[in-house]
mmCIF file of the N, C-alpha and C atoms, coordinates in Angstrom:
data_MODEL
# 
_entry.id   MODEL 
# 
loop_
_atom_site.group_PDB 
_atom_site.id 
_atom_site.type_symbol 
_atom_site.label_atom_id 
_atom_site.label_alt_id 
_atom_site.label_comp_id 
_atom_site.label_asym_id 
_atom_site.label_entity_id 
_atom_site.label_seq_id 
_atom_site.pdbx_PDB_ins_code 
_atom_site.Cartn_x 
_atom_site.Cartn_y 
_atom_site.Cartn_z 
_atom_site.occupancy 
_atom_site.B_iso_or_equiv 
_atom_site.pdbx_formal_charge 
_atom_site.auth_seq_id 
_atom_site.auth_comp_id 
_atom_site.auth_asym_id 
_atom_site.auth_atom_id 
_atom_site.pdbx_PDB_model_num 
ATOM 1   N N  . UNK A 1 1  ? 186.129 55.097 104.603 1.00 0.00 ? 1  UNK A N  1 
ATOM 2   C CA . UNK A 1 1  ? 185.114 54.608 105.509 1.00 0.00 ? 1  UNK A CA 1 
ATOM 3   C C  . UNK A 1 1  ? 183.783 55.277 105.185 1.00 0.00 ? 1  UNK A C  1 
ATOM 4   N N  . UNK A 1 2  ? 182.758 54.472 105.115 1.00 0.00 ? 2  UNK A N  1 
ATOM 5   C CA . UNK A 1 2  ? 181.299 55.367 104.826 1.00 0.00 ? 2  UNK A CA 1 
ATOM 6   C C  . UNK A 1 2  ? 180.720 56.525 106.013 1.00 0.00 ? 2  UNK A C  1 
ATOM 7   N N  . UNK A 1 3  ? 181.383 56.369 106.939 1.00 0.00 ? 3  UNK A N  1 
ATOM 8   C CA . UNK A 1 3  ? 181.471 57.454 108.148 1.00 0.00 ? 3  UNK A CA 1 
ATOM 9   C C  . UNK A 1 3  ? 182.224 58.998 107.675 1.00 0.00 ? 3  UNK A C  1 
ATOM 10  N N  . UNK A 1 4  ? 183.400 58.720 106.224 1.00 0.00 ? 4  UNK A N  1 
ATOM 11  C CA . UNK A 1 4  ? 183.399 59.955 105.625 1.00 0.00 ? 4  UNK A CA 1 
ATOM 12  C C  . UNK A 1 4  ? 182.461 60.304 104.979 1.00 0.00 ? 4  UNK A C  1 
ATOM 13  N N  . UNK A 1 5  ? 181.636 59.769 104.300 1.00 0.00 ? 5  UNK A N  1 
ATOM 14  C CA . UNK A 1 5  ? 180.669 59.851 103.473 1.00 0.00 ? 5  UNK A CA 1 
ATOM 15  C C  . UNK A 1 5  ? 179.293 59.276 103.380 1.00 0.00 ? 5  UNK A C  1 
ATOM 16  N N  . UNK A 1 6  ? 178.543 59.868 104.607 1.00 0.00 ? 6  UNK A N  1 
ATOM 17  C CA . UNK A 1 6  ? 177.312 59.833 104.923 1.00 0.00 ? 6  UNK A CA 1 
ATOM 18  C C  . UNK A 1 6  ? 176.573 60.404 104.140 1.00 0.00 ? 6  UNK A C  1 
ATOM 19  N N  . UNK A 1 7  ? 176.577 61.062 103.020 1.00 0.00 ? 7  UNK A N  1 
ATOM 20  C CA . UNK A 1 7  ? 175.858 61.274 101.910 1.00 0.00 ? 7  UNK A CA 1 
ATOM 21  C C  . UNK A 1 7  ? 175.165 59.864 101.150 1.00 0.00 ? 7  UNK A C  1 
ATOM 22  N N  . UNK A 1 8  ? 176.314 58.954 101.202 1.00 0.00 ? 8  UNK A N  1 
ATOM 23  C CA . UNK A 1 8  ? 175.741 57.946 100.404 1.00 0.00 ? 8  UNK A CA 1 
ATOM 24  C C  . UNK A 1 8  ? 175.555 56.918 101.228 1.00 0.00 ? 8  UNK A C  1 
ATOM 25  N N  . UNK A 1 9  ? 174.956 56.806 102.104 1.00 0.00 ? 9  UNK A N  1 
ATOM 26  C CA . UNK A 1 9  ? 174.170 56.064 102.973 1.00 0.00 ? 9  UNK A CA 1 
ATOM 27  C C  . UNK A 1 9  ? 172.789 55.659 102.618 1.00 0.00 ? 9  UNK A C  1 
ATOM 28  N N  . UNK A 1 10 ? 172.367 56.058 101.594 1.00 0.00 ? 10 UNK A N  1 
ATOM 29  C CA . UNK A 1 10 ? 170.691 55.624 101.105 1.00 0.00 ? 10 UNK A CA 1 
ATOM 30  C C  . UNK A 1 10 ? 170.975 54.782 100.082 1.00 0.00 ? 10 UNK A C  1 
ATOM 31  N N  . UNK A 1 11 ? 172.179 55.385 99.413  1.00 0.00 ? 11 UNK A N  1 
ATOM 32  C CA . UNK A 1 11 ? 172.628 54.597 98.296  1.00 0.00 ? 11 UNK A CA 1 
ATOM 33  C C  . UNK A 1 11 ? 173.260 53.522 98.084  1.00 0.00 ? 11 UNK A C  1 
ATOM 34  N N  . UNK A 1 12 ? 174.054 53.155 99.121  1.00 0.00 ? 12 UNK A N  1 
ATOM 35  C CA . UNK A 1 12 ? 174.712 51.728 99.004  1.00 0.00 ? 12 UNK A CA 1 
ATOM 36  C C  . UNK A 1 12 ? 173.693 51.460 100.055 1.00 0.00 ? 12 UNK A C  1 
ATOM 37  N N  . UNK A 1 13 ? 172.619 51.726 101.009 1.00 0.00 ? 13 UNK A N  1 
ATOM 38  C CA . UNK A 1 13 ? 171.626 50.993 101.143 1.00 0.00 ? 13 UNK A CA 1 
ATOM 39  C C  . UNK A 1 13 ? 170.898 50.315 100.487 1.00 0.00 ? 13 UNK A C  1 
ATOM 40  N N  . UNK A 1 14 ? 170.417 51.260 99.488  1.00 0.00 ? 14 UNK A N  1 
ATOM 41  C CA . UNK A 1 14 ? 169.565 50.538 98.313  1.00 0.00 ? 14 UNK A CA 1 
ATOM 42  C C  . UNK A 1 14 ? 170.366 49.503 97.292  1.00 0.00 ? 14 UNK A C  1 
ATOM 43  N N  . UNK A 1 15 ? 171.639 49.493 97.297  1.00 0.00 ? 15 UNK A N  1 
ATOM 44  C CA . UNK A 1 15 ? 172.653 48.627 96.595  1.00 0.00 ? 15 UNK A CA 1 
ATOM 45  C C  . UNK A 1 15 ? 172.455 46.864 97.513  1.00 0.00 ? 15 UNK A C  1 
ATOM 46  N N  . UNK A 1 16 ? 172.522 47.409 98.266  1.00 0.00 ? 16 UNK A N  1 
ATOM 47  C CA . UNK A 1 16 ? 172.540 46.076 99.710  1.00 0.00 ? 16 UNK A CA 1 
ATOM 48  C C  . UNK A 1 16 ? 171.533 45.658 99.578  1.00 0.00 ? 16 UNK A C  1 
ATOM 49  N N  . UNK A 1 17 ? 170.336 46.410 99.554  1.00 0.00 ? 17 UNK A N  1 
ATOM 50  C CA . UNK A 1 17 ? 168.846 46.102 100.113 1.00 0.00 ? 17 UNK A CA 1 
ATOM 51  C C  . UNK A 1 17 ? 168.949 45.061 98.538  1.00 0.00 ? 17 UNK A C  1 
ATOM 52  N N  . UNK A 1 18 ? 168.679 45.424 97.162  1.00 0.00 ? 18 UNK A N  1 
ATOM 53  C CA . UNK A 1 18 ? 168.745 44.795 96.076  1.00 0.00 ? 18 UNK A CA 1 
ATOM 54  C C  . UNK A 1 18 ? 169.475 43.519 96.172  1.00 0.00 ? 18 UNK A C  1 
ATOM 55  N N  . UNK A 1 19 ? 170.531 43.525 96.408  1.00 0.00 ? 19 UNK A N  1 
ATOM 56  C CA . UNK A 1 19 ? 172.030 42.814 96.318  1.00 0.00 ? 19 UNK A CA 1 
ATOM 57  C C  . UNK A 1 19 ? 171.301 41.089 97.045  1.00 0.00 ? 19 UNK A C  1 
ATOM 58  N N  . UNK A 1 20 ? 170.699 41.876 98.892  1.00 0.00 ? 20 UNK A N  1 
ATOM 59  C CA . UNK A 1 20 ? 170.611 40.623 99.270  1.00 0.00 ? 20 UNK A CA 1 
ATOM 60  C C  . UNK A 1 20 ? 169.506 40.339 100.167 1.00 0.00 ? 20 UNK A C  1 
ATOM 61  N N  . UNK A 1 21 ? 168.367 41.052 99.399  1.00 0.00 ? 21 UNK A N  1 
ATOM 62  C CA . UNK A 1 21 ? 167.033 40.699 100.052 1.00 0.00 ? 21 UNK A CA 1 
ATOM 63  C C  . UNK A 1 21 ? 166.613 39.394 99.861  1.00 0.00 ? 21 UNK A C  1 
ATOM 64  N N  . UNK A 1 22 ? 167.159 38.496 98.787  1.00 0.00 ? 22 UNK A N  1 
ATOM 65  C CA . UNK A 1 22 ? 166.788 37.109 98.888  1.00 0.00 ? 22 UNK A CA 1 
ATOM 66  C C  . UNK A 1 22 ? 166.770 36.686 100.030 1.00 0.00 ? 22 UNK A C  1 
ATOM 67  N N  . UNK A 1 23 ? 168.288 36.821 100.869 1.00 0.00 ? 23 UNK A N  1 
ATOM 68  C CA . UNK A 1 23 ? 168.983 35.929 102.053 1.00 0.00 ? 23 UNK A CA 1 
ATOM 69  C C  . UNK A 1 23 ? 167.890 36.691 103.066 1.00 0.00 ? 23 UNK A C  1 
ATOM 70  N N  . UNK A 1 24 ? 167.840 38.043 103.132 1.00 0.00 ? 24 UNK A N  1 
ATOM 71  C CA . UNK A 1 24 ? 167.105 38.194 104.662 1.00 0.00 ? 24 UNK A CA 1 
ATOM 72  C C  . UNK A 1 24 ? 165.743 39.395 104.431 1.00 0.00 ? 24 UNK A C  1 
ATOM 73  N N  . UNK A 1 25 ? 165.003 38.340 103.672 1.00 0.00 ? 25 UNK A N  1 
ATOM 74  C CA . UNK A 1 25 ? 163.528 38.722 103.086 1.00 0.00 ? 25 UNK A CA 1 
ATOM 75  C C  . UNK A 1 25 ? 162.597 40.198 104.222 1.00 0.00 ? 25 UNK A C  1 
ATOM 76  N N  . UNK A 1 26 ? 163.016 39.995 105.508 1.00 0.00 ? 26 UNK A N  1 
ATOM 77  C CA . UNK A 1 26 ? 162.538 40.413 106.487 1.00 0.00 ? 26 UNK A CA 1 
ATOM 78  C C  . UNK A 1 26 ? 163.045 41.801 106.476 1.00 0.00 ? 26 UNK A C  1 
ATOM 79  N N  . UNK A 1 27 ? 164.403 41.827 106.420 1.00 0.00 ? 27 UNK A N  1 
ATOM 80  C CA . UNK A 1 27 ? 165.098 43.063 106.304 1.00 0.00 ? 27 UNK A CA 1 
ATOM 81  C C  . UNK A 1 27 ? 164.379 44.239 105.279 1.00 0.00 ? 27 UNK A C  1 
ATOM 82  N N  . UNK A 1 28 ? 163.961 45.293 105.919 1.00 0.00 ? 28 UNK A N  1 
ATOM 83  C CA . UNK A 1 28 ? 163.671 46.342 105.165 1.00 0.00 ? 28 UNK A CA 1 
ATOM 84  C C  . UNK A 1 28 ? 164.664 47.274 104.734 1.00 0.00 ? 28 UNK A C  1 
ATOM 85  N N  . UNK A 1 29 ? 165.207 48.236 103.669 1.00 0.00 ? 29 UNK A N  1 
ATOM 86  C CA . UNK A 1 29 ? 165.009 49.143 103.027 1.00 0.00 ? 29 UNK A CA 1 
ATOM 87  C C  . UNK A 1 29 ? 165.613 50.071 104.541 1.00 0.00 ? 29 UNK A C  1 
ATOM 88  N N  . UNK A 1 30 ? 164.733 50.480 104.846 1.00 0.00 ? 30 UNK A N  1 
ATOM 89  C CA . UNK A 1 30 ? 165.092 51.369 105.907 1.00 0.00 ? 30 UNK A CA 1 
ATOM 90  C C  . UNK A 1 30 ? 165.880 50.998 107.376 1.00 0.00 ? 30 UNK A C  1 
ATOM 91  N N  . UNK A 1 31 ? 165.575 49.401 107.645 1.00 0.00 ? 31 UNK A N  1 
ATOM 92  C CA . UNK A 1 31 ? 166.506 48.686 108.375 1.00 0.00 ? 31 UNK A CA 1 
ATOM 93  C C  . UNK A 1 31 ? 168.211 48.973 107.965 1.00 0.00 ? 31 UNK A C  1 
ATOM 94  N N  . UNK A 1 32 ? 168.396 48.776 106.929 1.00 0.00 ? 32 UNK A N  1 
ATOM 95  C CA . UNK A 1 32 ? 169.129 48.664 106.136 1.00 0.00 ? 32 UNK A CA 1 
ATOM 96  C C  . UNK A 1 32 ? 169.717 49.974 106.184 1.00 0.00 ? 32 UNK A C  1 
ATOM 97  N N  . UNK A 1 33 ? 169.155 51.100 106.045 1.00 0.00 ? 33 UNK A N  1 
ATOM 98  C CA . UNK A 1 33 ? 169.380 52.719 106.252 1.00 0.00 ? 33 UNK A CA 1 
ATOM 99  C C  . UNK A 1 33 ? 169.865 53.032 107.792 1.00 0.00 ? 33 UNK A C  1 
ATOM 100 N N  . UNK A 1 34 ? 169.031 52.098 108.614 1.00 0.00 ? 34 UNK A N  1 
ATOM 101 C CA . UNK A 1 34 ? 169.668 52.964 110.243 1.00 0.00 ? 34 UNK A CA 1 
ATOM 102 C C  . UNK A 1 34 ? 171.003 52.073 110.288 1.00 0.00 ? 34 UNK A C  1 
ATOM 103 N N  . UNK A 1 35 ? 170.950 50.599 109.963 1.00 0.00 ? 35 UNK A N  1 
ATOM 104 C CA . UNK A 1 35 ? 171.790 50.034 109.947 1.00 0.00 ? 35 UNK A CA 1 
ATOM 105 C C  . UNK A 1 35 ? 173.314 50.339 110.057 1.00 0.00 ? 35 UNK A C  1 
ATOM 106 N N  . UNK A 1 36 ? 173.236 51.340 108.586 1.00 0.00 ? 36 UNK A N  1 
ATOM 107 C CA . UNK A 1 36 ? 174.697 51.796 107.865 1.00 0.00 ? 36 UNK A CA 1 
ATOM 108 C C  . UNK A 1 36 ? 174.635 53.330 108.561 1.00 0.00 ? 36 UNK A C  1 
ATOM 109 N N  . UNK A 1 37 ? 173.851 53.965 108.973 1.00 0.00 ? 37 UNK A N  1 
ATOM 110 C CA . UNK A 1 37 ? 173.778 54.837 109.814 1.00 0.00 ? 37 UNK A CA 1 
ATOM 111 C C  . UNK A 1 37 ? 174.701 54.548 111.322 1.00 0.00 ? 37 UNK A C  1 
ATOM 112 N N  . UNK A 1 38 ? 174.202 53.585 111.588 1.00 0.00 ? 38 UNK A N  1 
ATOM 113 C CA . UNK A 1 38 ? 174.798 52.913 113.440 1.00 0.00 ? 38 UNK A CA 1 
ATOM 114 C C  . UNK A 1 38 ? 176.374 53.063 112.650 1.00 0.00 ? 38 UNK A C  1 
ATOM 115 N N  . UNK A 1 39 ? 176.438 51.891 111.774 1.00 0.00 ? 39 UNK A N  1 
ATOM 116 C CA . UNK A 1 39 ? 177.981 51.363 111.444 1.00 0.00 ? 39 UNK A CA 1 
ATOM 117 C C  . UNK A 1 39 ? 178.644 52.658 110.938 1.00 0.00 ? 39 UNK A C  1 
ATOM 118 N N  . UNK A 1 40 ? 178.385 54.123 110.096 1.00 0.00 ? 40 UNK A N  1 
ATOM 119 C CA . UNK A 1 40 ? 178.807 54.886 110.058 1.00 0.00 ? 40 UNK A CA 1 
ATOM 120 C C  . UNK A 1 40 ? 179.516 55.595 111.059 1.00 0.00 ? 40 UNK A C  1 
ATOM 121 N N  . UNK A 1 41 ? 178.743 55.808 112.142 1.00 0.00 ? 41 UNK A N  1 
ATOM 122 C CA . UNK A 1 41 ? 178.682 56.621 113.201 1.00 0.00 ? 41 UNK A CA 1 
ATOM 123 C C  . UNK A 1 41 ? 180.120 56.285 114.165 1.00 0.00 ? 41 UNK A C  1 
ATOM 124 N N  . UNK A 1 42 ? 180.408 54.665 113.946 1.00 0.00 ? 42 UNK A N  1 
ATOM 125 C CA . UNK A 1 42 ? 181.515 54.097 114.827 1.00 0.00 ? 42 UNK A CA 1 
ATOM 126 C C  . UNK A 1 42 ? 182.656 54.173 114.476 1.00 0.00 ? 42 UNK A C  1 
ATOM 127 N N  . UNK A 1 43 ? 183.205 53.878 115.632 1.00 0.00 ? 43 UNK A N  1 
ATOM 128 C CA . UNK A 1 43 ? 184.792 54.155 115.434 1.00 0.00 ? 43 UNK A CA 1 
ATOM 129 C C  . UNK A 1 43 ? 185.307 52.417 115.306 1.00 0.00 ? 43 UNK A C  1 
ATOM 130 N N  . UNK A 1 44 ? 184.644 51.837 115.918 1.00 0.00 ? 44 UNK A N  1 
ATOM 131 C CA . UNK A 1 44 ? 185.072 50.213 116.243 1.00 0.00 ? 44 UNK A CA 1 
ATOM 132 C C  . UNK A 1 44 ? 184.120 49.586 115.113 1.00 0.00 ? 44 UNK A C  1 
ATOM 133 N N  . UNK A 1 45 ? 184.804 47.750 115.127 1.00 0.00 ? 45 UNK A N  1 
ATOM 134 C CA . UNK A 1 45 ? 184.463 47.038 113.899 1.00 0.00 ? 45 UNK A CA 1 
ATOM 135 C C  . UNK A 1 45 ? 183.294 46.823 114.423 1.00 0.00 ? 45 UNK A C  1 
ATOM 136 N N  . UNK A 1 46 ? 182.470 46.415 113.527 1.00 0.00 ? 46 UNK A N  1 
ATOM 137 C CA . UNK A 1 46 ? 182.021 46.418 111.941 1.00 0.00 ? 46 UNK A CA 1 
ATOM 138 C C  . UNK A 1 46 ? 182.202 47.893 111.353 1.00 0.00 ? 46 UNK A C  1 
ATOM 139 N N  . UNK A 1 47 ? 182.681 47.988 110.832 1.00 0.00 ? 47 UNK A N  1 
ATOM 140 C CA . UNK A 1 47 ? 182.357 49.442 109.701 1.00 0.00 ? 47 UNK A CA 1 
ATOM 141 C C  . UNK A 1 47 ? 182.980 48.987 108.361 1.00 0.00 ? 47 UNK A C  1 
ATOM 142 N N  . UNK A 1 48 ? 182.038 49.367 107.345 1.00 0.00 ? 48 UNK A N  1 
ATOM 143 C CA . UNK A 1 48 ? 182.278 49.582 106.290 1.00 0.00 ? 48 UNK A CA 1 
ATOM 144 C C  . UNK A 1 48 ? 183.493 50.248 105.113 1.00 0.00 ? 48 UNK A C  1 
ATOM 145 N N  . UNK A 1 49 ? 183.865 49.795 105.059 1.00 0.00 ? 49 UNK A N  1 
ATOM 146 C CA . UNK A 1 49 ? 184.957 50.542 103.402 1.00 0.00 ? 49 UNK A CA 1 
ATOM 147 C C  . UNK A 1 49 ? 184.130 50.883 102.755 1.00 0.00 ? 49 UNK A C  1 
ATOM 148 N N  . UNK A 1 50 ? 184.296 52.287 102.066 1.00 0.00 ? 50 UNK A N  1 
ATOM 149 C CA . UNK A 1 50 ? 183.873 52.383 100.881 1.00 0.00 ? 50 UNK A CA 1 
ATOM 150 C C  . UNK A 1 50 ? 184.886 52.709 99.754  1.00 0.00 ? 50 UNK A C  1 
ATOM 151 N N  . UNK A 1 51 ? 184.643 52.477 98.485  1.00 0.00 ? 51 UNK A N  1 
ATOM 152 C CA . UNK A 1 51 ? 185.606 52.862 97.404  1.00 0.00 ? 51 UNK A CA 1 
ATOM 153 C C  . UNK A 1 51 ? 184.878 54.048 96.208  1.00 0.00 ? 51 UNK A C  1 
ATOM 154 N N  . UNK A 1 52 ? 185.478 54.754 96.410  1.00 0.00 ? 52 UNK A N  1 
ATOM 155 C CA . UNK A 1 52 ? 185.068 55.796 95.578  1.00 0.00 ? 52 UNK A CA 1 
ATOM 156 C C  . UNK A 1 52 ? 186.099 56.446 94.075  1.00 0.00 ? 52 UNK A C  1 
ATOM 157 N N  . UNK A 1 53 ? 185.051 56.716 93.487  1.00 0.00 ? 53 UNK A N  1 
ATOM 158 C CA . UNK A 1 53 ? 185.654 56.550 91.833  1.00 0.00 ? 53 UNK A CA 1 
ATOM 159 C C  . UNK A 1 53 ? 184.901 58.132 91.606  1.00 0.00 ? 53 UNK A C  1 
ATOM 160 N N  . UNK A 1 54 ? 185.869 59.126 91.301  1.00 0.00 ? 54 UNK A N  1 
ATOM 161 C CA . UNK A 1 54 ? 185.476 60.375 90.598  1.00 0.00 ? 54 UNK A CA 1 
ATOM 162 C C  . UNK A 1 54 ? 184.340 61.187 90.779  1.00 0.00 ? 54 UNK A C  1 
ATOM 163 N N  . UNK A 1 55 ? 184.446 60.989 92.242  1.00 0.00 ? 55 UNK A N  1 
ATOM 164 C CA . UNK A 1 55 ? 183.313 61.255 93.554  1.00 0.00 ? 55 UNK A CA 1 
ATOM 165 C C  . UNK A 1 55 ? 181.904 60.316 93.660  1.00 0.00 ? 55 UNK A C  1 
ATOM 166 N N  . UNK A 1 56 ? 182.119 59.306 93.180  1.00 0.00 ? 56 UNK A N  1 
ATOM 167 C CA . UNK A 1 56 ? 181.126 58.367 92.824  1.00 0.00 ? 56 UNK A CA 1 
ATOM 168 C C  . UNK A 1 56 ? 181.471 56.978 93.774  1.00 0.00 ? 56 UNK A C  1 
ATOM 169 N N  . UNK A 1 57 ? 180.196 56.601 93.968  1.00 0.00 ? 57 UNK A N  1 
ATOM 170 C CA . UNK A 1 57 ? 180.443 55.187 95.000  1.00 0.00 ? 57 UNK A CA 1 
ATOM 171 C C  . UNK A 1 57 ? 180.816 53.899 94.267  1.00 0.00 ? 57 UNK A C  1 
ATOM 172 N N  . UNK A 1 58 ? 181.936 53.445 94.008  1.00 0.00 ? 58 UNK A N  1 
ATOM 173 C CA . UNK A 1 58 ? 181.950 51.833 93.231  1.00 0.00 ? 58 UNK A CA 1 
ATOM 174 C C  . UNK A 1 58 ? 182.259 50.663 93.999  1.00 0.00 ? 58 UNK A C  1 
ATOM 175 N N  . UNK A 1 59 ? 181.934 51.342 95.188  1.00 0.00 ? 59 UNK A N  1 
ATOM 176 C CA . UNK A 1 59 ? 182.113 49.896 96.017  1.00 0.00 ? 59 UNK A CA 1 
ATOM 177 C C  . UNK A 1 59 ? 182.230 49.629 97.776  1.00 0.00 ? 59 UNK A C  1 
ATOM 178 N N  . UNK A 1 60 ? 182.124 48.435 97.945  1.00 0.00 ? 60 UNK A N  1 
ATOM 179 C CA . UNK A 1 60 ? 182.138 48.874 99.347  1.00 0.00 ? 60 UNK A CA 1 
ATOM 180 C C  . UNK A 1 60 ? 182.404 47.151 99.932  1.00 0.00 ? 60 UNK A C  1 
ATOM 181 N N  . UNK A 1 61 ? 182.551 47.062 100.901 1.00 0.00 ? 61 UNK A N  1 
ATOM 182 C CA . UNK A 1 61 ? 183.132 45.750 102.052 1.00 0.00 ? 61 UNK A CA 1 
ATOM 183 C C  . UNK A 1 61 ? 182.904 46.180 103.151 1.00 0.00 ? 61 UNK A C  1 
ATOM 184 N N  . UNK A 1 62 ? 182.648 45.127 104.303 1.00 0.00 ? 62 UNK A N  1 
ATOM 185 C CA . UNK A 1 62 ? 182.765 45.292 105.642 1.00 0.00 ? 62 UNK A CA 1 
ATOM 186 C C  . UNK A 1 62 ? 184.060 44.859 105.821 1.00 0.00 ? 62 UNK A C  1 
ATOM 187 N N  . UNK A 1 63 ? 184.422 45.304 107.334 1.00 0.00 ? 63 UNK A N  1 
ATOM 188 C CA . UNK A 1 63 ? 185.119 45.255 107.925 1.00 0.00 ? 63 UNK A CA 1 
ATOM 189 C C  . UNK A 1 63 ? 184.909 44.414 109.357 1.00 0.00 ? 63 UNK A C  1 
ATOM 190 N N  . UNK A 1 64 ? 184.976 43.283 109.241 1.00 0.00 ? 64 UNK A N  1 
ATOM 191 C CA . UNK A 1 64 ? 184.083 42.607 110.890 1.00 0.00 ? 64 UNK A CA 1 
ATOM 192 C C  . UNK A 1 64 ? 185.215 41.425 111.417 1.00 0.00 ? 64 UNK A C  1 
ATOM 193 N N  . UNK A 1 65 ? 184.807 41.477 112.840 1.00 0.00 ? 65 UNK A N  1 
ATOM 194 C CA . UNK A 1 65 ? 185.013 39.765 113.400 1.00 0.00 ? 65 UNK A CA 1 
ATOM 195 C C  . UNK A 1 65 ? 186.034 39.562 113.903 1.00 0.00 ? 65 UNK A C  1 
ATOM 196 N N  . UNK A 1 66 ? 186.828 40.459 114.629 1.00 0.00 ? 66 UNK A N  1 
ATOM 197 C CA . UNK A 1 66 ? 188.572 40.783 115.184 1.00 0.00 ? 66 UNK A CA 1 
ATOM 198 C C  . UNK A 1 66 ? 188.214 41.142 116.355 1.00 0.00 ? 66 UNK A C  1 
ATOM 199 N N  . UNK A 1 67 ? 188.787 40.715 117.513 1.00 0.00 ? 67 UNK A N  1 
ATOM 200 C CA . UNK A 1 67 ? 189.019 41.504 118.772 1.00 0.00 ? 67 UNK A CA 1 
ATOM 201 C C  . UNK A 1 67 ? 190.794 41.536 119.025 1.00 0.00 ? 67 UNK A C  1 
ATOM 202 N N  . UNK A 1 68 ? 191.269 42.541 119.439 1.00 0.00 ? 68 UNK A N  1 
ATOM 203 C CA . UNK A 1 68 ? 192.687 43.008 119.744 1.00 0.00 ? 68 UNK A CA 1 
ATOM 204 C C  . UNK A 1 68 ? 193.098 42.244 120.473 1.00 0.00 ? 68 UNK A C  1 
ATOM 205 N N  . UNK A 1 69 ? 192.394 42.255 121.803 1.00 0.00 ? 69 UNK A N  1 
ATOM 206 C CA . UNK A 1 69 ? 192.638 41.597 123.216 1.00 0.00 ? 69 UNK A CA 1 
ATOM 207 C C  . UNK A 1 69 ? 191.505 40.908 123.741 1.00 0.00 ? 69 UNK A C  1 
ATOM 208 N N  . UNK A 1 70 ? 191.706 39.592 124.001 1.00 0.00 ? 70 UNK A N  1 
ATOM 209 C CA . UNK A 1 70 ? 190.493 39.048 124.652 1.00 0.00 ? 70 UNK A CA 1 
ATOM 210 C C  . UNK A 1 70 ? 189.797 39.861 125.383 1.00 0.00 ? 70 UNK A C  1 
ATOM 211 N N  . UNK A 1 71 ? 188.373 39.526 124.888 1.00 0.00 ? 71 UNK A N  1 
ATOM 212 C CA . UNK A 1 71 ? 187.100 40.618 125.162 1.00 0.00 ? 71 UNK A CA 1 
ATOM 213 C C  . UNK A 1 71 ? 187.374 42.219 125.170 1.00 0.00 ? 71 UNK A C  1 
ATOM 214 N N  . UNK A 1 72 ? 188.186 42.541 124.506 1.00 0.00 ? 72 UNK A N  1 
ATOM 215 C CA . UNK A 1 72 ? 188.121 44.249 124.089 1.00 0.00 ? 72 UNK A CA 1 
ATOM 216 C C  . UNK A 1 72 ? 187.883 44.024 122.316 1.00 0.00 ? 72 UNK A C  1 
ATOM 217 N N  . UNK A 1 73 ? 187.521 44.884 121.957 1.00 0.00 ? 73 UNK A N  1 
ATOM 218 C CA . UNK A 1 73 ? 186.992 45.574 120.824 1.00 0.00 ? 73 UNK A CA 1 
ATOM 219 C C  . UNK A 1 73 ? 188.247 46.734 120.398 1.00 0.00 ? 73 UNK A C  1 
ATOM 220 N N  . UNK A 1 74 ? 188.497 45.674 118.634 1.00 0.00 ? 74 UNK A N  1 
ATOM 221 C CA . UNK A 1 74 ? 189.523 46.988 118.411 1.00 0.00 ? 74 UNK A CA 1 
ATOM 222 C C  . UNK A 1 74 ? 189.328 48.188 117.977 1.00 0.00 ? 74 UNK A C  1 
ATOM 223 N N  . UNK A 1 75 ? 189.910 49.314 117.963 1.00 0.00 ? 75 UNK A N  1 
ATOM 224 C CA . UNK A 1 75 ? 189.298 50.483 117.893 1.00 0.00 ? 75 UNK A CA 1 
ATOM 225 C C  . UNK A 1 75 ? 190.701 50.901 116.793 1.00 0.00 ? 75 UNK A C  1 
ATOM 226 N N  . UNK A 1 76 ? 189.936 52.118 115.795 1.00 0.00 ? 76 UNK A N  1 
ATOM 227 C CA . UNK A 1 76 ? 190.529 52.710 114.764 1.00 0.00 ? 76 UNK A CA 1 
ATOM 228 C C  . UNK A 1 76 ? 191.910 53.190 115.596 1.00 0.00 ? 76 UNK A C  1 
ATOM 229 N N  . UNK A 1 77 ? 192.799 53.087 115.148 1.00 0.00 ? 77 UNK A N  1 
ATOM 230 C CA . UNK A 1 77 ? 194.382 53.495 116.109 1.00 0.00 ? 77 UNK A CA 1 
ATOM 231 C C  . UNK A 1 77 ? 194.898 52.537 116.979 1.00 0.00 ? 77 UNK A C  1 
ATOM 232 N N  . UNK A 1 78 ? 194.639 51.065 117.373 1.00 0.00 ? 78 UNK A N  1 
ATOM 233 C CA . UNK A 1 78 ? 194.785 50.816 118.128 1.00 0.00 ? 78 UNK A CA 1 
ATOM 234 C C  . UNK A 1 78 ? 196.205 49.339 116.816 1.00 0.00 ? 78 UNK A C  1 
ATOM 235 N N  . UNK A 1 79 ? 196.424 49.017 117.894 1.00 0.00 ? 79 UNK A N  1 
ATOM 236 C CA . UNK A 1 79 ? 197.772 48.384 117.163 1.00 0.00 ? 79 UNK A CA 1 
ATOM 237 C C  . UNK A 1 79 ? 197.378 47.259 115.950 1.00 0.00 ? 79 UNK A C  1 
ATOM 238 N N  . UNK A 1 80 ? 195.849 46.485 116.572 1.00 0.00 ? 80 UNK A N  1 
ATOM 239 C CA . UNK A 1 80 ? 195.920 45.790 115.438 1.00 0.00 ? 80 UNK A CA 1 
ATOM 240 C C  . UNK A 1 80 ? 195.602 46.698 113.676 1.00 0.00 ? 80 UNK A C  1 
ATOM 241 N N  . UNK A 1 81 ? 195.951 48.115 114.242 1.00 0.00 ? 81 UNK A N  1 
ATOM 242 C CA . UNK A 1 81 ? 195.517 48.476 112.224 1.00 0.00 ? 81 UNK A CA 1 
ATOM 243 C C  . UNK A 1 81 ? 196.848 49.609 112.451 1.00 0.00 ? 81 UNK A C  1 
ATOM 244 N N  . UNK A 1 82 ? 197.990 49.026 113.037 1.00 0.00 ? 82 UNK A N  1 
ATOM 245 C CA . UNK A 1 82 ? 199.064 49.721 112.373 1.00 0.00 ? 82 UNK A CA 1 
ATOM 246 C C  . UNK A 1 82 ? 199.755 48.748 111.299 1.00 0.00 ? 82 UNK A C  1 
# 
């Protein structure tokens, strides 16, 4: 999860920001930084995967768009991620 590794939070920012400033021209750079900051910070979905290679970042996915129980929010431990 990028919540282990808040070090590289500028960096797969700037991966994102590159990747898909076409689609949302508006989006800044630093939007983009508090962004993965918020989604770091959480325990519940959206959060990020990251994949790491020989302490190096090679990758990453969200994680979105599930609720457990009508209108609750699933949370890390909770049955839908056993």
């Amino acid at each position: 999860m990028l919540g282990n590794h808040p070090e590289r939070i500028a960096e797969l920012a700037l991966l994102h920001f590159n990747e898909w400033k076409h689609l949302s021209p508006d989006v800044t750079l630093d939007d983009r930084i508090r962004k993965l900051q918020q989604m770091a910070q959480s325990r519940e979905i959206p959060f990020i995967v990251v994949a790491m290679e020989n302490d190096q970042l090679a990758g990453s996915t969200p994680l979105s768009g599930r609720t457990c129980e009508r209108g609750k929010t699933c949370r890390l431990g909770s049955p839908a991620f056993s």
